[in-house]
C-alpha positions as CSV (number, residue, x, y, z in Angstrom):
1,X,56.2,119.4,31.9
2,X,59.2,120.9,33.5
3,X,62.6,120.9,31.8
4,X,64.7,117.7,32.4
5,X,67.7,119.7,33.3
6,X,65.5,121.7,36.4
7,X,64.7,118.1,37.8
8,X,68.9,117.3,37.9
9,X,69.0,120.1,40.8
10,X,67.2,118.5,43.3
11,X,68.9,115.0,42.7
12,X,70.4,113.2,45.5
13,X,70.3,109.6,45.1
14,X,70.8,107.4,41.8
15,X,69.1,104.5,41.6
16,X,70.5,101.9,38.8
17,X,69.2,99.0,36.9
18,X,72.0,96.4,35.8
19,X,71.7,94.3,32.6
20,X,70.8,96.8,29.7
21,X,71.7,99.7,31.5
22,X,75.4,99.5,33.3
23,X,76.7,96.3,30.5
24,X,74.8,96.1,26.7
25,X,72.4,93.5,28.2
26,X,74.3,90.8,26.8
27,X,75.3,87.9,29.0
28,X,78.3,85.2,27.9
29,X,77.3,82.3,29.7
30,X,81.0,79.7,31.2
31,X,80.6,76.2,30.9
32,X,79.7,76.5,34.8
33,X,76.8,78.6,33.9
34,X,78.3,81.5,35.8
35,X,77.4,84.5,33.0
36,X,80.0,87.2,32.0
37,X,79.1,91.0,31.7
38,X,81.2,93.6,30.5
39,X,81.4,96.9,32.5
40,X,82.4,100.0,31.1
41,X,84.8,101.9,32.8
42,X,84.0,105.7,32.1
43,X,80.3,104.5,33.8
44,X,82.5,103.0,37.2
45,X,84.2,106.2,37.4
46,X,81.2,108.4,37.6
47,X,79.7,105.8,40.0
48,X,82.5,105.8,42.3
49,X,83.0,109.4,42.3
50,X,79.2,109.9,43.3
51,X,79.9,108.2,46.3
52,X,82.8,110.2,46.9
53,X,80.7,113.2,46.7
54,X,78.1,111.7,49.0
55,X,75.6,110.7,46.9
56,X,73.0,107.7,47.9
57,X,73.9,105.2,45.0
58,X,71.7,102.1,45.0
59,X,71.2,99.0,42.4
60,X,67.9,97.3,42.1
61,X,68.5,94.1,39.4
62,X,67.1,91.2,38.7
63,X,70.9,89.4,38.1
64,X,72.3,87.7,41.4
65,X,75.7,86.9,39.9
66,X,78.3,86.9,43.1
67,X,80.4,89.2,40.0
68,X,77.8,91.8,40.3
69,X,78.3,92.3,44.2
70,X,82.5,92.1,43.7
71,X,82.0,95.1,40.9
72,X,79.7,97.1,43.2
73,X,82.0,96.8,46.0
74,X,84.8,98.0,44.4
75,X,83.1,101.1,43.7
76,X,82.1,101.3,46.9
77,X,78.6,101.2,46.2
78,X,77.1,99.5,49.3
79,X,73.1,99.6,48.3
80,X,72.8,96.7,46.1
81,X,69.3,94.5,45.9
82,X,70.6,91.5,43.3
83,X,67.9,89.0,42.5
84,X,65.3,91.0,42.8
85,X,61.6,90.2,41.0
86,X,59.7,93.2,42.3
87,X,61.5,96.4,41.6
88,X,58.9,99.0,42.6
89,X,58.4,97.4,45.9
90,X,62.2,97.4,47.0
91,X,62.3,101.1,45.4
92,X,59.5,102.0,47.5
93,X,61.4,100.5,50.8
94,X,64.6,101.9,50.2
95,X,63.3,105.5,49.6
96,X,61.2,104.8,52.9
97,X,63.9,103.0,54.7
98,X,65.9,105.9,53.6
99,X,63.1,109.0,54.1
100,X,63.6,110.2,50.5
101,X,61.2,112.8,48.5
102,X,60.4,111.1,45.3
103,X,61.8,114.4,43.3
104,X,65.5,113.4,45.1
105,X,65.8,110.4,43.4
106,X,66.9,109.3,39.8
107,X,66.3,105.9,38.4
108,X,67.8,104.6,35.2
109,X,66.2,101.4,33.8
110,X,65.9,99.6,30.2
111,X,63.3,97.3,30.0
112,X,60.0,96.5,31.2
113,X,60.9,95.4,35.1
114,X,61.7,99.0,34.9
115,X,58.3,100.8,34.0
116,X,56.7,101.3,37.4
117,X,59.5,102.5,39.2
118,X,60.4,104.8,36.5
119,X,56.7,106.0,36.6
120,X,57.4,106.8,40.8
121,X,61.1,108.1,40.4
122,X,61.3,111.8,40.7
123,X,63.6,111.5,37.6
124,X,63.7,108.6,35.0
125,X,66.1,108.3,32.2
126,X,66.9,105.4,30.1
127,X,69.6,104.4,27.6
128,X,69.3,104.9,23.7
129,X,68.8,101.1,23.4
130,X,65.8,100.8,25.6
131,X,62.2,99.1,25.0
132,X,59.9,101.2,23.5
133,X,57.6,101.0,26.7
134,X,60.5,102.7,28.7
135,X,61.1,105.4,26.5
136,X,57.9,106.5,26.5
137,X,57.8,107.1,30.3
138,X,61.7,108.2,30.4
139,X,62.0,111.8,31.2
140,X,65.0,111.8,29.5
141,X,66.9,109.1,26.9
142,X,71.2,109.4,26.9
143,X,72.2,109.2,23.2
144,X,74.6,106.6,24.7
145,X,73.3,102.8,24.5
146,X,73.3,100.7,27.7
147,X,76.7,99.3,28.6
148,X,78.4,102.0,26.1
149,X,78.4,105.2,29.0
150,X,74.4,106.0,29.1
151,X,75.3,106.1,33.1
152,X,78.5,108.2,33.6
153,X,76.4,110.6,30.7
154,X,73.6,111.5,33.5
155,X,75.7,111.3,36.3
156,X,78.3,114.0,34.5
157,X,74.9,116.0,33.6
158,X,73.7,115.5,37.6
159,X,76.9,117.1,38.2
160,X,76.9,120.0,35.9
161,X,73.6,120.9,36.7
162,X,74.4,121.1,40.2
163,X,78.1,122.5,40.1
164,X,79.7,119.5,41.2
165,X,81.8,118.3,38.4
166,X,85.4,118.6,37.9
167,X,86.4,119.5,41.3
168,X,89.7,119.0,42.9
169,X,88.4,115.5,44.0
170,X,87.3,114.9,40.1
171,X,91.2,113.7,39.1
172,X,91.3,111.0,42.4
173,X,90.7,107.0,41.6
């Protein structure tokens, strides 16, 4: 099997679950029933700046919360699929849609709505709190629980790998 790090290289497009990957998968529920996440900043800075850098960044979630789409837009994350109930078949679109090679592409899911497309993605990673089921197919587990950075540690590792982090444009919000 070839070295996590040598699949980073060829990366080009993140793809991101929401619940258990970018908040801790817990989900405060108003007297409205409109739930509240927590969002951990250090994760929307290296979202943001992947964008910035010109990097495809997509979400594919089951959650449809209108706060999801406010939190994604001001990252300026534009590819966002919310309610979604079959993950591998929008993955499969958008990497048609969007004429992608499998190997470009990075997924990062936690639980079991996860397992297919994280059996497709080029690269699949998942945070230290994930189902058992995911780890087993994750090419690579962060040591940082979902929620608590598991995103901005890949992303910074993405960027390592491939010479992009802490540029000039690194210090800009």
């Amino acid at each position: 099997m070839t070295n996590y790090k040598e699949r980073l290289k060829h990366i080009n497009t993140f793809i991101f679950d929401y619940d258990g990957v970018l908040t801790n998968g817990i989900i405060v529920l108003q007297h409205e029933g409109e739930p509240l996440r927590t969002a951990n900043v250090k994760d929307g800075y290296a979202l943001q700046l992947l964008v910035k850098k010109g990097y495809r960044v997509a979400i594919i979630s089951g959650g449809k919360s209108n706060s999801l789409r406010n939190r994604f837009s001001a990252l300026s994350i534009t590819d966002i699929f919310l309610g979604v109930m079959n993950k591998l078949e929008v993955y499969r679109e958008y990497i048609s849609t969007n004429k992608l090679n499998p190997e470009q592409v990075l997924f990062m899911g936690d639980d079991i709505p996860d397992y297919e497309v994280m059996q497709e993605a080029g690269m699949s990673a998942c945070p230290s709190d994930a189902s058992e089921e995911i780890k087993s197919v994750a090419q690579y587990i962060s040591h940082f629980k979902g929620g608590e950075g598991c995103v901005r540690d890949i992303i910074e590792q993405v960027l390592k790998v491939q010479g992009k982090w802490m540029n000039d444009d690194a210090y800009e919000w």
